[in-house]
N, C-alpha and C positions, 0 to 999 in steps of 0.2 A: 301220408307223412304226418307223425303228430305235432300237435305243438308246443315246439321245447322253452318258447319262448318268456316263461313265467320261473323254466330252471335257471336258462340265460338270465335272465333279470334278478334272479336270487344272488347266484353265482360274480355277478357285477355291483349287488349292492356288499357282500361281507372282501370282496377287495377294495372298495369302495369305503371300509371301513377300517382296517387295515391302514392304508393311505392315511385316513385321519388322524389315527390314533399315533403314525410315527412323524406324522406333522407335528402334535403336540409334544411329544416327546423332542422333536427339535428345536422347536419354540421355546420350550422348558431348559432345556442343555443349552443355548444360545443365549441365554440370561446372564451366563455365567458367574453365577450365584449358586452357596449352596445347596439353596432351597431352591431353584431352578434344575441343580444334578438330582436331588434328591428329589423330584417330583417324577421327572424322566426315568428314575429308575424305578418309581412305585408303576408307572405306567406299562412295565414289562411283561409283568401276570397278562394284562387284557390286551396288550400285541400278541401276547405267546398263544393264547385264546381266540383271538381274532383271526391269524395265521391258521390256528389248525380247523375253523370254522370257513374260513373261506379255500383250505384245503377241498374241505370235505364237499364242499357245494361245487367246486370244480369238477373233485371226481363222479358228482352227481348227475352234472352236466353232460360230462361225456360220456359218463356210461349209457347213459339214457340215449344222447347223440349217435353211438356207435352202435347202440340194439336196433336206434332207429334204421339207420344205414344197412341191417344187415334185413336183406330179404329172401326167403328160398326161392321165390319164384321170380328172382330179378331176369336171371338170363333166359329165361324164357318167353319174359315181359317184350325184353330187349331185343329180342331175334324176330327179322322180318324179312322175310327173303329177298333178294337183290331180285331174282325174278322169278316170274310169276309161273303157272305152271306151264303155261305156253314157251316158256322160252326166254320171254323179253324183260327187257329188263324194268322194273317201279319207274314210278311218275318221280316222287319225290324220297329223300330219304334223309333220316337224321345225320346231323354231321359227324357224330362217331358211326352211324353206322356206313356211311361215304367214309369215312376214315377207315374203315375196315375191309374196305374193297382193293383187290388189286389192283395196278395201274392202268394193267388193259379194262377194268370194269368200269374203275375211272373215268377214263376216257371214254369208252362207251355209251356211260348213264350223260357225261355233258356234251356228246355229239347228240345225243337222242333229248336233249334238252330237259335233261332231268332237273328235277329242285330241288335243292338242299335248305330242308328248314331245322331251324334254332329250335331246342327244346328249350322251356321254359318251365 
């Protein structure tokens, strides 16, 4: 998995900025003065700018996010056979992959005191 975490942080500081920018503009317009309207509207350009800049780190974000998510070799990762070649059924097994079993396997794997662990 990479780490997205410095797009995340990008992406959180230009709405982060955004935010500011329309503070001031309501700061400014709340004056109700006309040099208070007229500051708020010069501040338009650098909302309009801030907007398409924290568009664009969004779309950064998840694009990067969604390529990360996309693996060919996920179901293959994820496939682990309920049992083994003898027959019986696994010791322990993920909870989707316990979520993927029928109910009589179900019930098999926690008669047979099987474990169901958390991925992480």
């Amino acid at each position: 998995m990479t780490n997205l975490k410095p797009l995340y942080d990008a992406a959180r500081a230009a709405e982060e900025k955004v935010r500011q920018i329309q503070q001031e503009m309501l700061d400014a317009f709340e004056l109700g003065t006309e040099d208070g309207k007229q500051k708020a509207l010069e501040l338009r350009p650098a909302l309009d700018e801030a907007k398409r800049e924290a568009d664009e780190a969004n779309r950064l974000y998840i694009s990067a996010r969604d390529a990360d998510a996309v693996d060919a070799d996920a179901a293959a990762r994820k496939f682990v056979p309920v049992k083994s070649a003898t027959g019986e059924l696994a010791k322990s097994l993920t909870r989707a992959e316990f979520e993927a079993l029928s109910a009589a396997d179900k019930m098999s794997f926690m008669l047979a005191d099987g474990k169901i662990i958390d991925e992480e």
